[in-house]
C-alpha positions as a printed Julia matrix, in Angstrom:
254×3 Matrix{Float64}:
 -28.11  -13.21   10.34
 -26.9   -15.93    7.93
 -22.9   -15.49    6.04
 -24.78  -15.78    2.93
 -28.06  -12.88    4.16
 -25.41  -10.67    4.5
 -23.1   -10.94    1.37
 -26.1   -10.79   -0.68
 -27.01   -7.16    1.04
 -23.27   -6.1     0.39
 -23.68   -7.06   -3.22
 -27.11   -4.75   -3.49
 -25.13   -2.05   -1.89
 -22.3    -2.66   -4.63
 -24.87   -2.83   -7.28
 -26.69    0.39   -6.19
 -23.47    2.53   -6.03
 -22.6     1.25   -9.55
 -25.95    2.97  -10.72
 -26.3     6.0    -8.13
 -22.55    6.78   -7.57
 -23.54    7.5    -4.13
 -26.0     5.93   -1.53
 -27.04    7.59    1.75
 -27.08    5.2     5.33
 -30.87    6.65    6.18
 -32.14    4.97    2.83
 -30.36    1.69    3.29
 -31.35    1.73    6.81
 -34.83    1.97    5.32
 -34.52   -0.47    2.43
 -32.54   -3.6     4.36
 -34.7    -2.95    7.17
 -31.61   -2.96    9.67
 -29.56   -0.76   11.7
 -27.45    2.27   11.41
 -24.65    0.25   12.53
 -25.59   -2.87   10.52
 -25.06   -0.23    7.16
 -21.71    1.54    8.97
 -20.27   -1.94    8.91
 -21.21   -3.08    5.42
 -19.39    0.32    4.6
 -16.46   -0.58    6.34
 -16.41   -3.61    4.91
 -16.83   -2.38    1.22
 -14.54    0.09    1.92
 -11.38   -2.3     2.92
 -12.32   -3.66   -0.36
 -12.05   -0.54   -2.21
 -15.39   -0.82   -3.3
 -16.17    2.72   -1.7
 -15.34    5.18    0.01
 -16.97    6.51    3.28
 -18.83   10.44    2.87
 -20.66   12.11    5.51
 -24.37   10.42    5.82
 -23.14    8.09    3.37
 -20.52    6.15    1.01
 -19.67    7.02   -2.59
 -18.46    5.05   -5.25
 -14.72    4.19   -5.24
 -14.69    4.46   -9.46
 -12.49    2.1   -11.18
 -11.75    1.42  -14.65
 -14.57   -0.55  -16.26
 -13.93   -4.37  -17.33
 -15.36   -5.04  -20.72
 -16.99   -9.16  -20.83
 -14.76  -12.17  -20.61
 -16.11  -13.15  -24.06
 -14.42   -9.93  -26.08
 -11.07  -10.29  -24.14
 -10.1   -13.47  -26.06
  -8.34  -11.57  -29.06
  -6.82   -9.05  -26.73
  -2.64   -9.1   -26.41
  -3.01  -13.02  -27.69
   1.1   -13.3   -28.42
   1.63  -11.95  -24.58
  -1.12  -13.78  -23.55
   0.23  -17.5   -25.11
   3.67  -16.41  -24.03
   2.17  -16.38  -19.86
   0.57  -19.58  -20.57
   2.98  -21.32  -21.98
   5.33  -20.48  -18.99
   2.53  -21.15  -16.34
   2.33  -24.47  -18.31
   5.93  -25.17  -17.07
   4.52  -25.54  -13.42
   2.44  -28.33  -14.1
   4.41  -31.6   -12.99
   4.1   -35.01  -14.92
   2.44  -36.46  -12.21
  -0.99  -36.69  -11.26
  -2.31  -33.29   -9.3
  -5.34  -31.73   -8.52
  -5.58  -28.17  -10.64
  -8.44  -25.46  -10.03
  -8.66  -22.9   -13.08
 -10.28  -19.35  -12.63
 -12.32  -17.9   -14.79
 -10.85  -15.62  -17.33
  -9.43  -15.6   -21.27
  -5.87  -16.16  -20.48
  -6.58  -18.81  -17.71
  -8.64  -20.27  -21.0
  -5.89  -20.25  -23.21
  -3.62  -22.61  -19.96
  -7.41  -24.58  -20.2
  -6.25  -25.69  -23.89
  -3.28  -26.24  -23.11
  -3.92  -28.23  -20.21
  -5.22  -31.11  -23.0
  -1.43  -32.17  -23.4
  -2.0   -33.87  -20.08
  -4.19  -37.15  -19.34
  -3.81  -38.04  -15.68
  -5.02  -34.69  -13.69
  -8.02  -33.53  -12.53
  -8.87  -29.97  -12.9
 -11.67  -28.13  -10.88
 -13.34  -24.61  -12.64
 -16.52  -22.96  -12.7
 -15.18  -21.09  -15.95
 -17.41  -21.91  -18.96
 -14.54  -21.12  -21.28
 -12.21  -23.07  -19.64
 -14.88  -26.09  -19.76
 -15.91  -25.67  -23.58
 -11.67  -25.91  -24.1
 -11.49  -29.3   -21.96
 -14.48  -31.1   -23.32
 -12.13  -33.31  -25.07
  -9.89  -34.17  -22.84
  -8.72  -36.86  -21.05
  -8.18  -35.65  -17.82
 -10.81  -35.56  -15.04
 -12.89  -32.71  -15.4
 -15.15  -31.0   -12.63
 -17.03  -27.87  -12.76
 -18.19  -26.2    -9.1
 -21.89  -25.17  -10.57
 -23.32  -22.16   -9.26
 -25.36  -19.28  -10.85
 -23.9   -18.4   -14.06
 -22.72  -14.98  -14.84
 -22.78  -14.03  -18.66
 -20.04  -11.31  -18.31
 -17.47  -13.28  -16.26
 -19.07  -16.58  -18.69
 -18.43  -18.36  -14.97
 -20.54  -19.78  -12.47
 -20.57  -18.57   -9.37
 -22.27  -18.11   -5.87
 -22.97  -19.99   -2.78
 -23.14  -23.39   -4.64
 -19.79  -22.82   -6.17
 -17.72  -22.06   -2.64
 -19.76  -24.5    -0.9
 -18.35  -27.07   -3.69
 -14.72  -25.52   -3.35
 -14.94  -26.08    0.39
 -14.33  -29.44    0.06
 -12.06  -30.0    -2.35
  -7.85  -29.62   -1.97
  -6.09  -28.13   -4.93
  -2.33  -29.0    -5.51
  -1.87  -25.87   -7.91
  -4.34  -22.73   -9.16
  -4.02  -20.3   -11.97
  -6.03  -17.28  -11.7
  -6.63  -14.44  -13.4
  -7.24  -10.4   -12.64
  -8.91   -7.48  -13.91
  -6.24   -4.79  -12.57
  -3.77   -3.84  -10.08
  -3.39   -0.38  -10.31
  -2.73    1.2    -7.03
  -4.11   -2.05   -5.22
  -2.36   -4.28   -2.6
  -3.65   -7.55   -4.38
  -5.23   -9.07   -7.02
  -8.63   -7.93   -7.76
 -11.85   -8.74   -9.56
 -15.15   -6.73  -11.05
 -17.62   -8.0    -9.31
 -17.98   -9.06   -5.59
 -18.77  -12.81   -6.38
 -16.47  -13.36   -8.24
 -14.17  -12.15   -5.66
 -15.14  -14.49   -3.17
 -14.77  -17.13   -5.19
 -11.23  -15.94   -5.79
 -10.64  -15.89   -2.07
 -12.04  -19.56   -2.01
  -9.55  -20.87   -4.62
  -6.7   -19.44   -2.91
  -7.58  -20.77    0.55
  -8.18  -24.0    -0.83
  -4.79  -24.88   -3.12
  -0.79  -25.53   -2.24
   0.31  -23.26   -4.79
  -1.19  -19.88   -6.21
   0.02  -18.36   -9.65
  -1.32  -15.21  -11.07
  -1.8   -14.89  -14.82
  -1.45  -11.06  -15.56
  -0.86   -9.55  -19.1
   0.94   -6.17  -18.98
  -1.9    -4.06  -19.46
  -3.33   -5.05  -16.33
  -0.88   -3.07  -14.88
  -2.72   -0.08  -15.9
  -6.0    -0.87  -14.68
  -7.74   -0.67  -11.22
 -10.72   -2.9   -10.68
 -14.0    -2.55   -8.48
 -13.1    -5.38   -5.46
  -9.88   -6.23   -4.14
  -9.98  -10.06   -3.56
  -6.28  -11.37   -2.66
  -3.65  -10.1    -1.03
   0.15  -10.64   -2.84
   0.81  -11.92    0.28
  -1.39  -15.32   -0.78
  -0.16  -15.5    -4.23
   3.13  -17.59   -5.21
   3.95  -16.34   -8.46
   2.91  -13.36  -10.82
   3.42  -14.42  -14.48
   3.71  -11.57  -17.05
   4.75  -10.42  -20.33
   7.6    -8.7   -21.74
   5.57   -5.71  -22.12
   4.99   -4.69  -18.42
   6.06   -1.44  -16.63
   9.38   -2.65  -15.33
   8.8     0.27  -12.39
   5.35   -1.08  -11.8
   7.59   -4.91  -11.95
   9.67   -3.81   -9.52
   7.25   -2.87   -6.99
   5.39   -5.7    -7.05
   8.4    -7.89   -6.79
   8.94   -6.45   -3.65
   5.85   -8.54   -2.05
   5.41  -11.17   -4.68
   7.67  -13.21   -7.36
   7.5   -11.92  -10.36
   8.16  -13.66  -13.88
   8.48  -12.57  -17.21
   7.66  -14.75  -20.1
């Protein structure tokens, strides 16, 4: 069975606990047309990223805080949000470099930023980050992909097939909460993966996180601290909730 056969299964699964809460193995058995074990796997799977949570003759829903659309995040905590960017801005070196953006508002607010340069190229399949660089004079590329309205990114097969090939020098991303998770995370499974793909794929990984992140969980956990560089914050952040992460990744306050 094809990579892509399966991930799309895993994503009906994800959808159909969002709407059920709870889905039994004998009706997905039934529905995917595939094995017991086939389903037990895609559990096991969903379940390392806290997606759900294994039940007898079954898997419920592992419920998370929901993530309201890209588009009405923009005015939210803009003075701790333009004090991250302005210090992830600081990591950008004179020299031409190779940048990938995720999607995201505050990654969007670095995106405007990013016009004070002329000789990089930057990679994203974020629309907002796009609409912010149309001007510019650096070199712009977008990975294409199907386009989804609440991250206002593209994403899919098309977009990590594009990533694949490409080498990033440095990438900002962003996160929808980190409550009680052991990474970064994301609300929605593609998005995830395409996460995953900009990490693998760049020298130097920097997480753009206002503070109430902090007090959020999210529905997939896509990146380990372990893969990320730096954790850029604001002033407002739980210094206890600081000070654990700090433990496994480095933290900075702007």
């Amino acid at each position: 069975m094809k990579a892509s056969e399966i991930q799309e299964r895993r994503e009906k699964i994800s959808h159909l606990l969002k709407v059920n809460n709870k889905v039994r193995v004998s009706d997905l058995v039934q529905t995917f047309q595939v094995s017991d074990e086939t389903i037990r796997k895609d559990f096991e799977f969903l379940e390392k990223q806290g997606i759900l949570k294994k039940v007898y003759g079954g898997a419920e829903l592992n419920k998370t805080d929901g993530v309201e659309p890209v588009s009405q995040r923009t005015t939210s905590y803009h003075s701790e949000k333009m004090a991250i960017v302005t210090k992830a801005f600081e990591f950008i070196p004179e020299e031409k470099c190779i940048i990938s953006l995720d999607q995201g508002s505050t990654v969007a607010m670095l995106a405007r930023l990013l016009n004070k340069h002329r000789n990089k190229t930057i990679i994203t399949g974020s629309l907002m980050s796009i609409l912010e660089l149309v001007e510019s004079e650096n070199k712009l590329y977008c990975t294409g992909g199907i386009f989804s309205k609440e991250d206002m990114s593209f994403q899919g097969n098309i977009a990590s097939d594009t990533l694949r090939d490409i080498r990033a020098d440095i990438c900002f991303l962003g996160s929808s909460g980190i409550l009680d998770r052991k990474g970064m995370c994301s609300s929605s499974f593609a998005d995830a993966e395409l996460k995953r793909e900009l990490v693998n794929k760049s020298n130097k990984n920097i997480v753009l996180l206002d503070h109430s992140k902090f007090y959020k969980s999210s529905f997939v956990e896509a990146v380990k601290w372990e893969s990320i560089d730096y954790v850029i914050t604001d002033k407002e952040a739980p210094k206890d909730l600081v000070e654990k992460l700090s433990q496994v990744v480095k933290v900075i306050i702007a």
